[in-house]
N, C-alpha and C positions, 0 to 999 in steps of 0.2 A: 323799302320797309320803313315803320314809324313805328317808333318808341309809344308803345301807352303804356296809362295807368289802370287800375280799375277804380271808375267809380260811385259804383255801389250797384245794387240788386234794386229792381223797378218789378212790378208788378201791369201786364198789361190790363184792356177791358176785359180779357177771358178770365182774367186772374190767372195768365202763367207768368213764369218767371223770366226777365230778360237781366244778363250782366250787360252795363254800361261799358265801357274803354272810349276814355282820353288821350288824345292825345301830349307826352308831355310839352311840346314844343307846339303851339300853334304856330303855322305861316300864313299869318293876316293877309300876307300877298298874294294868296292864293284863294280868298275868299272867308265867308263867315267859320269860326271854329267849328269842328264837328264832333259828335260822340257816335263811337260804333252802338248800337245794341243786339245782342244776340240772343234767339230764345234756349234758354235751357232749362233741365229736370228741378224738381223740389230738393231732390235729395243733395244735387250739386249745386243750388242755390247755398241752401242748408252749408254745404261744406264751406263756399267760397267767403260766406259771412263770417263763418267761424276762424276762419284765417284771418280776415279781414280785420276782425275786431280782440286779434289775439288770445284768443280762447284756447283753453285745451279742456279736450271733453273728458271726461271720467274713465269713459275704452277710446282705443283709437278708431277715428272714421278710416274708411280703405284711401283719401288720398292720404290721411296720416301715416296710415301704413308702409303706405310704395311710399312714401318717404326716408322714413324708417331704414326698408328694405334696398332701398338703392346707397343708404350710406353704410351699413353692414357688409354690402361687397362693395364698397369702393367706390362706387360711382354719384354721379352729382349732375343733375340738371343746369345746364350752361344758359338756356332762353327756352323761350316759345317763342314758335308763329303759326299765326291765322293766316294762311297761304292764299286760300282762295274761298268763294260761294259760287255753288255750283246746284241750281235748283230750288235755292232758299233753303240749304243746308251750309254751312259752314265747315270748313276742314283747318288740320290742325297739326303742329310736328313738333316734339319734343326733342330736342339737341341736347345728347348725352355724353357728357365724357364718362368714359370706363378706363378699367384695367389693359383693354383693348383697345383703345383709342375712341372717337366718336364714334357718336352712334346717333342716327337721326329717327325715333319712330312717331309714328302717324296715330293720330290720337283727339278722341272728340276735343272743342274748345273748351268746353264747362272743365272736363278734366284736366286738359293742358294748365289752363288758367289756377284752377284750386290747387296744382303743383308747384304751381310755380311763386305762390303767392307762400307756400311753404317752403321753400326753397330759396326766396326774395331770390328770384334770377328774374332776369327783364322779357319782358312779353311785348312784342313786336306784333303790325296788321299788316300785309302787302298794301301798299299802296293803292291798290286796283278796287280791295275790300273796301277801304274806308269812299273812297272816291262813289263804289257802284251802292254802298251797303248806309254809308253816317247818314245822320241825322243835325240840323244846327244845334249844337252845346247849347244856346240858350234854350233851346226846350226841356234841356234835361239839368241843368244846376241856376244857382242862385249865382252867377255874379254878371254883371254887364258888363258893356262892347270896352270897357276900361281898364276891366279885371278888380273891380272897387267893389264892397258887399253893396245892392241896391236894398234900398226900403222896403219896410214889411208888403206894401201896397206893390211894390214891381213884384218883389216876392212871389204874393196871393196870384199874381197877374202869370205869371209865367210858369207857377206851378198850374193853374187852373188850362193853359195852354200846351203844357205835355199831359195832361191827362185828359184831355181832346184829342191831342196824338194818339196817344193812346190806347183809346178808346176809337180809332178810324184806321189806325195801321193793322193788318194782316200779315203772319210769317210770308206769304206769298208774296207778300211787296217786294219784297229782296229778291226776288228769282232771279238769277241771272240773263 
């Protein structure tokens, strides 16, 4: 398993929503960094931003809720992981401590993720995922092979090259 981050909500050429995941440790040794991206719902876009950017909404959204509701009876979100893709679906497990001791349940990513990002508990990808499923980091952020911010001009260069990706990748790409 490998520690990510999220980082950020993408928009493909369909205009649906993909959440990105970093990893936080790249091992250059292993080859070019990578970012997972996963497609998911508007509404769970919607949410994950809203954590993301520290916001609280006027009511609560339902991941704020089952936040809410799991520390009223005691219990706290320990991690996520993204276990596997199976189809060009992606699957998902919340590891829960309770009153009862753990508890592991099965749970889309979009929601794992917007939980856990409310939770600040760590979010984890099997190895398998990122390896069958990333993409090279350089198509999806601004810094080069240095970790140094590059010029407006790499910039314009590598945004204009994930939004090529973008615009040529299919959820079906990911099939297992």
């Amino acid at each position: 398993m490998v520690q990510v981050r999220v980082l950020g909500i993408a928009l493909d050429a369909a205009k649906q929503h993909l959440v990105l995941l970093k990893p936080l440790h790249d091992d250059l040794t292993l080859g070019m960094p990578r970012v997972l991206p996963i497609w998911i719902g508007a509404q769970e876009a919607t949410s994950i931003l809203v954590a993301l950017e520290g916001e609280r909404p006027p009511r609560p959204l339902s991941h704020d809720l089952i936040t809410t509701l799991f520390a009223a009876v005691g219990s706290r979100i320990e991690r996520v992981d993204i276990t596997r893709i199976d189809g060009g679906t992606f699957y998902a497990e919340l590891s829960i401590a309770t009153a009862d001791g753990p508890q592991v349940l099965d749970a889309r990513p979009s929601d794992a993720i917007a939980l856990a990002l409310r939770a600040e508990a760590p979010i984890f990808v099997a190895d398998e995922v990122l390896d069958d499923a990333g993409i090279p980091a350089e198509l999806a952020e601004g810094e080069d092979d240095r970790g140094e911010e590059p010029d407006e001009g790499d910039n314009e260069a590598k945004l204009a090259e994930f939004k090529r990706f973008l615009d040529e990748v299919d959820p079906e790409d990911f099939q297992g």
